[in-house]
DRENRO-107998 format. One record per residue: residue in one letter; x, y negated, z of N, C-alpha, C in turn. Coordinates in steps of 0.05 Angstrom, whole numbers, padded with zeros to 5 digits, always signed. Each point is the difference from the previous one (the first is absolute). Layout:
BEGIN
AXYZXYZXYZ;...
//
This chain:
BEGIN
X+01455+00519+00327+00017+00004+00023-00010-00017+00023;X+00009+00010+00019-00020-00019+00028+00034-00021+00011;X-00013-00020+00000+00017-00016+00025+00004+00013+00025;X+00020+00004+00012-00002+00015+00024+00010-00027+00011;X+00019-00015-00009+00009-00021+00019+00013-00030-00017;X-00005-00017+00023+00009-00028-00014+00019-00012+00021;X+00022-00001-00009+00018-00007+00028+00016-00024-00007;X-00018-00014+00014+00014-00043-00003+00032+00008+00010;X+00010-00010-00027+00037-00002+00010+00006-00028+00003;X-00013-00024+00004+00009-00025-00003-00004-00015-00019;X+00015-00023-00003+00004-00006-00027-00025+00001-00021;X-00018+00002+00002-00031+00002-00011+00004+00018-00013;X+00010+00026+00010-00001+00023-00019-00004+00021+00022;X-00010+00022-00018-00024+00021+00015+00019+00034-00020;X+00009+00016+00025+00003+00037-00017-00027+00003-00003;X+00003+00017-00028-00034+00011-00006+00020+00028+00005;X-00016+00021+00017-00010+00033-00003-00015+00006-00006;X+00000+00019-00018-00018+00012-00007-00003+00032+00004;X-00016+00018+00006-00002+00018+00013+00024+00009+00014;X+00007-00019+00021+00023+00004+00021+00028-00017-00018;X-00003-00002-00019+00035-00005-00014+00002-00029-00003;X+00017-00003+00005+00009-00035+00000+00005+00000-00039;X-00013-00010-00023-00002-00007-00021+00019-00028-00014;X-00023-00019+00015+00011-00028-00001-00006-00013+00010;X+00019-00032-00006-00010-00025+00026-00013-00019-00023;X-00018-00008+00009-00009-00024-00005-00012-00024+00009;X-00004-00024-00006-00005-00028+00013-00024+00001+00007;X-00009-00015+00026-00028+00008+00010-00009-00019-00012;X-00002-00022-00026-00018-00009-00011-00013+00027-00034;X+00018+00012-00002-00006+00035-00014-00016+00010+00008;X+00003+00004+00035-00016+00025+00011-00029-00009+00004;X-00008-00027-00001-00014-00022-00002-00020+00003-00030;X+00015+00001-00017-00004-00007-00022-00021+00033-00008;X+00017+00013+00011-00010+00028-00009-00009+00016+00012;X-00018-00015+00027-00011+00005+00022+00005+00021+00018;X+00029+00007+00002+00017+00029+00001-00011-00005+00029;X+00000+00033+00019-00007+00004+00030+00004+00029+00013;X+00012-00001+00013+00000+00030+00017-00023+00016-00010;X+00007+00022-00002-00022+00015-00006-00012-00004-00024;X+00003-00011-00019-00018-00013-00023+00018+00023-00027;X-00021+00001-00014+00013+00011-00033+00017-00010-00009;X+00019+00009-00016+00011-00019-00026-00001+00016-00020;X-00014-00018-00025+00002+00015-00022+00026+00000-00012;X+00002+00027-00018+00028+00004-00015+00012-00019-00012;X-00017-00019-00018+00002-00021-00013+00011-00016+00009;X-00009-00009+00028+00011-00020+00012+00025+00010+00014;X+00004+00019+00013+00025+00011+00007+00018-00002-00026;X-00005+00002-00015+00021+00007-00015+00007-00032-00016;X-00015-00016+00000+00006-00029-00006+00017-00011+00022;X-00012+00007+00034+00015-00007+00017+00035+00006-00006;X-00009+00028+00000+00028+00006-00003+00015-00015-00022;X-00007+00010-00015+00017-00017-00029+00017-00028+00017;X-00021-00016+00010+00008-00028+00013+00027+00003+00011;X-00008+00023+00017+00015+00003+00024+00034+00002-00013;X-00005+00019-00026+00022+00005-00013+00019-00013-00012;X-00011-00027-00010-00003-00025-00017+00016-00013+00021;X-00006-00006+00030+00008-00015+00020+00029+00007-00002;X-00006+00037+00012+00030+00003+00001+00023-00006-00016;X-00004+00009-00028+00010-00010-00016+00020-00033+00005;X-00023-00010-00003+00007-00035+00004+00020+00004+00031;X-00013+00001+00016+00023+00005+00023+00026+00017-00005;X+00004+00007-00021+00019+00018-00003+00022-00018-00012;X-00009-00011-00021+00005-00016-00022+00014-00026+00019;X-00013-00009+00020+00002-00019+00011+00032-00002+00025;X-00009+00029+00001+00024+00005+00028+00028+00005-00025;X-00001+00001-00014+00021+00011-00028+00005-00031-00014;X-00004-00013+00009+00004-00027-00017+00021-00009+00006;X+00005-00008+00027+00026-00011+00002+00024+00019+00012;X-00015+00023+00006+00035+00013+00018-00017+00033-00016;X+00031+00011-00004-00002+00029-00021-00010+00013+00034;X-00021+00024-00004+00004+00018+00026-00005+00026-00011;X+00010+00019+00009+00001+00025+00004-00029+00015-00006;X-00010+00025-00010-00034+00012+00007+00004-00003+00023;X+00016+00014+00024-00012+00000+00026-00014-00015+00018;X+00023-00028-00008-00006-00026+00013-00023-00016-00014;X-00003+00004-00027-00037+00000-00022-00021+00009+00019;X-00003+00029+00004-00009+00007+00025-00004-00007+00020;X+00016+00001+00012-00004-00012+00036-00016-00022-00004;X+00015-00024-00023-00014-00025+00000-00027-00002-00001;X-00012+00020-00022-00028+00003-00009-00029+00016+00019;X+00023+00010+00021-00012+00011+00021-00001-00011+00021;X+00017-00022+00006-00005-00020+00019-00017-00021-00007;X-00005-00001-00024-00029-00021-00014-00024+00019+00000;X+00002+00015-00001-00033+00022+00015-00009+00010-00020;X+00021+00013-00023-00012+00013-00024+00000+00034+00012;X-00012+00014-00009-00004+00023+00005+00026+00015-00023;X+00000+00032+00015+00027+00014-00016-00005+00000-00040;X-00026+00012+00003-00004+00010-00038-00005-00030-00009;X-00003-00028+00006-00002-00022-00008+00034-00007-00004;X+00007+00000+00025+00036-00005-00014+00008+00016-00012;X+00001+00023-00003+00008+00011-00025-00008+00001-00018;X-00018-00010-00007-00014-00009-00029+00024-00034-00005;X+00001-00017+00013+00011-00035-00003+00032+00015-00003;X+00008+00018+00014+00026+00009+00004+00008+00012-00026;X-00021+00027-00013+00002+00010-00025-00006-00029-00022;X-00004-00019-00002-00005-00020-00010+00029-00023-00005;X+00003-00005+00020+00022-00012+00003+00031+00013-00007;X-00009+00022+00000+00030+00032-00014-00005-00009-00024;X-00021+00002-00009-00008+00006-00028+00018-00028-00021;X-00003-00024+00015+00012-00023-00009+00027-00005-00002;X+00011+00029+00023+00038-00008+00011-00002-00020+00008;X-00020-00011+00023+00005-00017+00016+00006+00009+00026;X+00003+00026-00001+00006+00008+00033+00015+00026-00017;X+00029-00002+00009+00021+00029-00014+00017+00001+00027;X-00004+00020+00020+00016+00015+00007+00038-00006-00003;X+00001+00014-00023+00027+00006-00014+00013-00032-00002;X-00013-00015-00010+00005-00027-00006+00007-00021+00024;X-00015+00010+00021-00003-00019+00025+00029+00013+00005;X+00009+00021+00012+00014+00011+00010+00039-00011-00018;X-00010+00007-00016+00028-00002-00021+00007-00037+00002;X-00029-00021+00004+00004-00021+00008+00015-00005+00017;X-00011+00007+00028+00005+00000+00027+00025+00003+00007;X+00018+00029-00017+00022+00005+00006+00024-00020-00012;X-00012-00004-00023+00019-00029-00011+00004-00016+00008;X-00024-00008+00011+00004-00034+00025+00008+00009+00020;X+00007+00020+00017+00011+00004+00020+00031+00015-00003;X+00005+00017-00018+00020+00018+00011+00024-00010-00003;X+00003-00033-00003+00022-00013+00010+00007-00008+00035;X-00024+00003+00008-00005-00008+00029-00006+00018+00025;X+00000+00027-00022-00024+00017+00025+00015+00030-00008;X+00006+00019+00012+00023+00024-00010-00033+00022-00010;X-00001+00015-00015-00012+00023-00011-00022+00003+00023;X+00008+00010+00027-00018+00017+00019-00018-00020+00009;X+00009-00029-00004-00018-00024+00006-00019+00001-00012;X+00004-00003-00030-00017-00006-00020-00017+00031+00001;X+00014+00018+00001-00026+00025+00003-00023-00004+00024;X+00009-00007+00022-00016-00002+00017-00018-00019-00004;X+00005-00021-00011-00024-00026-00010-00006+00009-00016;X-00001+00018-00017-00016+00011-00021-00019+00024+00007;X+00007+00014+00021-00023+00025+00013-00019-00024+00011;X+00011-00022+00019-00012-00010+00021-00024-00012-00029;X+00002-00012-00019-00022+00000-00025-00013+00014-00023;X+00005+00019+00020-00027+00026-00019+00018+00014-00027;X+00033-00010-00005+00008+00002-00033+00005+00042+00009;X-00002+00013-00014-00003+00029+00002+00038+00007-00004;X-00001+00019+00017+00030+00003-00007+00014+00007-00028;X-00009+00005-00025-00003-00002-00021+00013-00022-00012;X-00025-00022-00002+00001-00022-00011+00028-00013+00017;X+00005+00006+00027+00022-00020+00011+00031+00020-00009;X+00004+00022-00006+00014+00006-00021+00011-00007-00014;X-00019-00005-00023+00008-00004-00028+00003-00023+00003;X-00020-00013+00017+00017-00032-00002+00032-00004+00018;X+00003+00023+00012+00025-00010+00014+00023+00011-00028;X-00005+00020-00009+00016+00015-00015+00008-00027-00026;X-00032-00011-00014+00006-00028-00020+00010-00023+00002;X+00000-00006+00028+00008-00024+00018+00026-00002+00016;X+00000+00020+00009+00023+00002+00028+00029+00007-00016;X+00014-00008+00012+00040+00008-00004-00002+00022+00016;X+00024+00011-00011+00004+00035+00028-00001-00017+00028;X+00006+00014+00018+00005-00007+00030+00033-00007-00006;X+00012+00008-00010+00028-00012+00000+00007-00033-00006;X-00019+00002-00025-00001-00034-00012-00010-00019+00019;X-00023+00015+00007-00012-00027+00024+00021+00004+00024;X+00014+00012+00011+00017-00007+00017+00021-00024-00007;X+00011+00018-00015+00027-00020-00009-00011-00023-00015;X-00019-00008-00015-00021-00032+00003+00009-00015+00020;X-00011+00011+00021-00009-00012+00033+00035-00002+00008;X+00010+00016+00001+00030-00011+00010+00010-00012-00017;X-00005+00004-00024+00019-00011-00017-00009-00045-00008;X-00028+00001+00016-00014-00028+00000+00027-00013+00025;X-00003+00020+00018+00016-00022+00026+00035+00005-00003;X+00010+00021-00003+00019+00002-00005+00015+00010-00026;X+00025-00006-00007+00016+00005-00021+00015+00028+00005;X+00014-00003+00030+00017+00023-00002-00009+00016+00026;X-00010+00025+00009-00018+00001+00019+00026+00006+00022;X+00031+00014-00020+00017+00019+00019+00022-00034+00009;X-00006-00019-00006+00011-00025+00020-00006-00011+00022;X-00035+00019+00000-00008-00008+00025+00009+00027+00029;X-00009-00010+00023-00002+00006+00018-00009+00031+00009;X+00012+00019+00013-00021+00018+00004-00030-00004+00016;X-00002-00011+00016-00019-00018+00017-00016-00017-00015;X+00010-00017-00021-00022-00017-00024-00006+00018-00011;X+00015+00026-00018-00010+00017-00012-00021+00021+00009;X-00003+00003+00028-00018+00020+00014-00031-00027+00003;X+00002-00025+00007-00016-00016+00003-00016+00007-00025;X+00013-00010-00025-00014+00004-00028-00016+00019-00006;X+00011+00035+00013-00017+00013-00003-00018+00015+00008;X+00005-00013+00027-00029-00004+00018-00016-00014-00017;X+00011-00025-00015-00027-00020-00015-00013+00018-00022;X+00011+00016-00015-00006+00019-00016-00012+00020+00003;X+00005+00009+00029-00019+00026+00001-00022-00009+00011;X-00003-00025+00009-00029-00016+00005-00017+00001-00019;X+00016-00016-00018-00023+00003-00023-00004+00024-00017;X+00006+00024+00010-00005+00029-00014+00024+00012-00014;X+00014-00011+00004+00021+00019-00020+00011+00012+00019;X+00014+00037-00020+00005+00022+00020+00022-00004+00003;X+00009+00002+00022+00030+00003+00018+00021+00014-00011;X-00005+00022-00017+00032+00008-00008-00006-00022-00027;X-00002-00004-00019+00006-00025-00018-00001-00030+00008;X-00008-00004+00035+00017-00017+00000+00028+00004+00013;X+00004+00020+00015+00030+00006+00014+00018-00003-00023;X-00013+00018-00029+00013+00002-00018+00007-00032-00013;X-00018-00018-00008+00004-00023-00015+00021-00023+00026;X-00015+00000+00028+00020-00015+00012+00015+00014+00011;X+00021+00028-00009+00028+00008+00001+00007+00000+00041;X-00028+00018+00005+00006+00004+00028-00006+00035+00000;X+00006+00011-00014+00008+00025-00005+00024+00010+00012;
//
């Protein structure tokens, strides 16, 4: 395969192309090592050791970004693409890191909604879950395993600040559910729960 290009990204690391296609990055003490150059051959052998490396890296960067905080494939992605791995290289560290259930979709999601859906109404938590790659699927079943109906999480939320909702005020009671339909819940269950029907 011919080098078509070597493009310094910084950081002492160099994109290899090869007949036009961005492949992989590697450290210009590599390209050094293996006397790599515009225009120059690469044998298969060595392409394919390169690569391997390249794959090996990802991997570890994968591994690495997964250590201390759970993330999503999408956000796996983005990350691995903002470190300058090429597409068929993260999905190799990505199919790798599946393979371990270190990166589950279904799992992140059914998490997510647990730690939040005391604080955040349904349409919240859906939208932070598109906004992270989770497929409408997976944010489903996790709402369906996780979540109370829409009725429970209302009466939760009123039932945290108040005891009796019909002692209050019509005016406190319309305030409240302005606060409710803020945070996503639909308007006839709350007219219905704060008894402004």
């Amino acid at each position: 395969m011919i080098i078509t290009r070597l493009e310094d990204t910084g950081k002492n690391k160099v994109k290899v192309y090869l007949d036009d296609r961005y492949r992989f990055t590697l450290y210009d003490r590599e390209i050094k090592k293996y006397g790599l150059m515009e225009d120059g051959n690469m044998a298969e052998t060595l392409l394919n050791e390169l690569y391997n490396t390249a794959i090996k890296r990802a991997k570890q960067k994968a591994m690495a970004l997964l250590k201390h905080m759970d993330r999503t494939e999408a956000e796996l992605k983005r990350k691995l693409e903002m470190a300058g791995f090429s597409g068929d290289i993260i999905q190799e560290a990505i199919a790798y890191v599946t393979s371990y259930h270190y990166i589950d979709d279904l799992r992140y999601a059914s998490s997510y909604v647990r730690l939040r859906k005391s604080s955040k109404s349904k349409r919240q938590i859906i939208g932070e879950l598109q906004q992270k790659g989770i497929s409408g699927i997976d944010i489903q079943e996790a709402l369906s395993s996780e979540y109370d109906s829409e009725e429970e999480a209302i009466q939760r939320e009123i039932n945290k600040k108040f005891s009796d909702v019909k002692s209050l005020t019509r005016e406190e009671r319309q305030k409240i559910a302005g606060k409710l339909y803020r945070k996503g819940y639909g308007m006839d269950l709350i007219r219905h729960y704060m008894s402004l029907e």
